[in-house]
C-alpha distance (Angstrom), angle and dihedral (degrees) to the residues before:
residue distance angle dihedral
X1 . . .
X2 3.98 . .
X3 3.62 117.1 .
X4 3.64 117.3 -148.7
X5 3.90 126.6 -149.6
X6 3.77 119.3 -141.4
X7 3.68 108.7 -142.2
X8 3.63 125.9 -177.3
X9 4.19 105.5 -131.0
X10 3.61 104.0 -165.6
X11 3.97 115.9 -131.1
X12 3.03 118.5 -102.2
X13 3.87 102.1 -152.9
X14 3.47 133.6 42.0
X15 4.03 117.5 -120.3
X16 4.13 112.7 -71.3
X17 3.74 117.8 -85.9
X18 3.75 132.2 -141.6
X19 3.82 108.3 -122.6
X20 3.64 127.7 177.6
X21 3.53 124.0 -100.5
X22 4.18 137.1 167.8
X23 4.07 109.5 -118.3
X24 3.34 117.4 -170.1
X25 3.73 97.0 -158.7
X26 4.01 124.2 -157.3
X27 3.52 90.3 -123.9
X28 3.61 114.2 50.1
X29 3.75 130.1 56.5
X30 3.84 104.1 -121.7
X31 3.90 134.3 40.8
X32 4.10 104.8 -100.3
X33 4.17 121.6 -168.8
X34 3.98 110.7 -103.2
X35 3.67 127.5 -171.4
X36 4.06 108.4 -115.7
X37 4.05 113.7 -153.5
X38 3.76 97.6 -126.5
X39 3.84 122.1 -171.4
X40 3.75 110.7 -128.8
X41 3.99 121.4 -148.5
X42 3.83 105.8 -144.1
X43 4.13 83.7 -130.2
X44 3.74 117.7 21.6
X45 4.00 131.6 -152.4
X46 3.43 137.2 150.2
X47 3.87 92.4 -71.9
X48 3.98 97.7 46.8
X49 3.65 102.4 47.6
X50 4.04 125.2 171.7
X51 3.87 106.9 -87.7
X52 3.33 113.3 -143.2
X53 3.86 114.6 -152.7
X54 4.10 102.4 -135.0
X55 4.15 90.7 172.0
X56 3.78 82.3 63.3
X57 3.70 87.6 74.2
X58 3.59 111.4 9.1
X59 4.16 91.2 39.4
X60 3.88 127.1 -146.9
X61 4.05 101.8 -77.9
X62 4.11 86.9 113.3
X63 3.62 144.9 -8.3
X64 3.74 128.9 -48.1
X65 3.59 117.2 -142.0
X66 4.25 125.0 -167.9
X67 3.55 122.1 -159.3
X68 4.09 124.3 168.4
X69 3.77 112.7 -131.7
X70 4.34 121.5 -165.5
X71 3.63 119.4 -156.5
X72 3.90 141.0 157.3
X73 3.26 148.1 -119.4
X74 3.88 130.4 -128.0
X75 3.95 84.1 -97.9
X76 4.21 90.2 53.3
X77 3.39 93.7 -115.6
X78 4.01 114.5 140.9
X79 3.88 123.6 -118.1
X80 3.68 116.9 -178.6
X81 4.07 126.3 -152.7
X82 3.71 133.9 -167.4
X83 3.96 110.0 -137.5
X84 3.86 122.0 -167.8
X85 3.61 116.9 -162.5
X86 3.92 129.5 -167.9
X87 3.62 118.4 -174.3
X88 3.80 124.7 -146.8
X89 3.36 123.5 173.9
X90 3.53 88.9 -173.1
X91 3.98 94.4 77.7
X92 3.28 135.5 70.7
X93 3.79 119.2 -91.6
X94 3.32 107.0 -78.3
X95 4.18 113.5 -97.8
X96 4.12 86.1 -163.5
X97 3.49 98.8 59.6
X98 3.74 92.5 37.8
X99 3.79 87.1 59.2
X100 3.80 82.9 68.9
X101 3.98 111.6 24.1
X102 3.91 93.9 33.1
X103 4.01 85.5 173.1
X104 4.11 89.7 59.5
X105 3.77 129.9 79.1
X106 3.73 108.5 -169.7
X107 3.39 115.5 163.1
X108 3.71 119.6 -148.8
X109 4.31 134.3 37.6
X110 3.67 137.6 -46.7
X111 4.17 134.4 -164.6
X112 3.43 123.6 -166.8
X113 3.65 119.9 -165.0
X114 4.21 134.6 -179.2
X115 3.86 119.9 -103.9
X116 3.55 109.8 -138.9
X117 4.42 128.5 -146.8
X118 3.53 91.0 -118.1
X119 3.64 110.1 4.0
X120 3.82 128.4 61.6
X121 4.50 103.1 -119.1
X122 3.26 123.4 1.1
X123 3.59 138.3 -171.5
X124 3.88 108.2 -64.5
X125 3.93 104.7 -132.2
X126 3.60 115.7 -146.9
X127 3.86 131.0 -110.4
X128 3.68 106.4 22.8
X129 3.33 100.7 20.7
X130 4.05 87.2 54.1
X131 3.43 85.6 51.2
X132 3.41 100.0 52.2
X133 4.35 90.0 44.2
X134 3.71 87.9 56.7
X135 3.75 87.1 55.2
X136 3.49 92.5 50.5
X137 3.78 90.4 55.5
X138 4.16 85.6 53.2
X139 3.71 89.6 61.3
């Protein structure tokens, strides 16, 4: 008979957290702030990064693609963002994005989410920060 140790493996993360993101939805006609389950590493570096969960808000119909986008402010300073795409040619063209890129018809959903100096996404603060995301989505 095999005898089996219990062993206590400590967890290495700390429960997901909510943080706020820009979704510019397929359906609606302006970008709106969602909350963006995000897996949190109880110590973070360069290898154990934040994981945001896109298919919580975008679900699992098609492909999620990440790309990192740098941009500045009217000072020069650089701001990076984290943009997840899903296209779906199944929608309509999306009225959010138009809003922005009037010349582009993309059909399907986009979040936008703050890099952080030391931490993978942060919380995206409104006004400027919005400003600047939507800029990042330009480029």
């Amino acid at each position: 008979m095999v005898q089996r140790h219990s062993r206590n493996i400590p967890c290495l993360q700390s429960p997901p957290r909510n943080i706020r993101a820009l979704y510019f939805a397929a359906t609606i006609k302006r970008p709106v702030y969602v909350k963006v389950a995000t897996t949190m590493p109880e110590v973070e570096s360069p290898g154990v990064k934040r994981f945001p969960s896109f298919e919580s808000i975008m679900g699992t119909r098609a492909p999620i693609h990440e790309c990192l986008v740098t941009t500045h402010d009217a000072r020069g300073k650089a701001h990076e963002f984290l943009i997840a795409y899903q296209e779906r040619p199944e929608l309509p063209p999306n009225e959010a994005l138009n809003e922005i890129l009037p010349d582009i018809s993309f059909r399907g959903e986009l979040v936008v989410m703050q890099s952080g100096k030391r931490v993978f996404v942060v919380d995206l603060a409104g006004g400027r920060m919005a400003t600047l995301a939507k800029e990042a989505v330009r480029r």
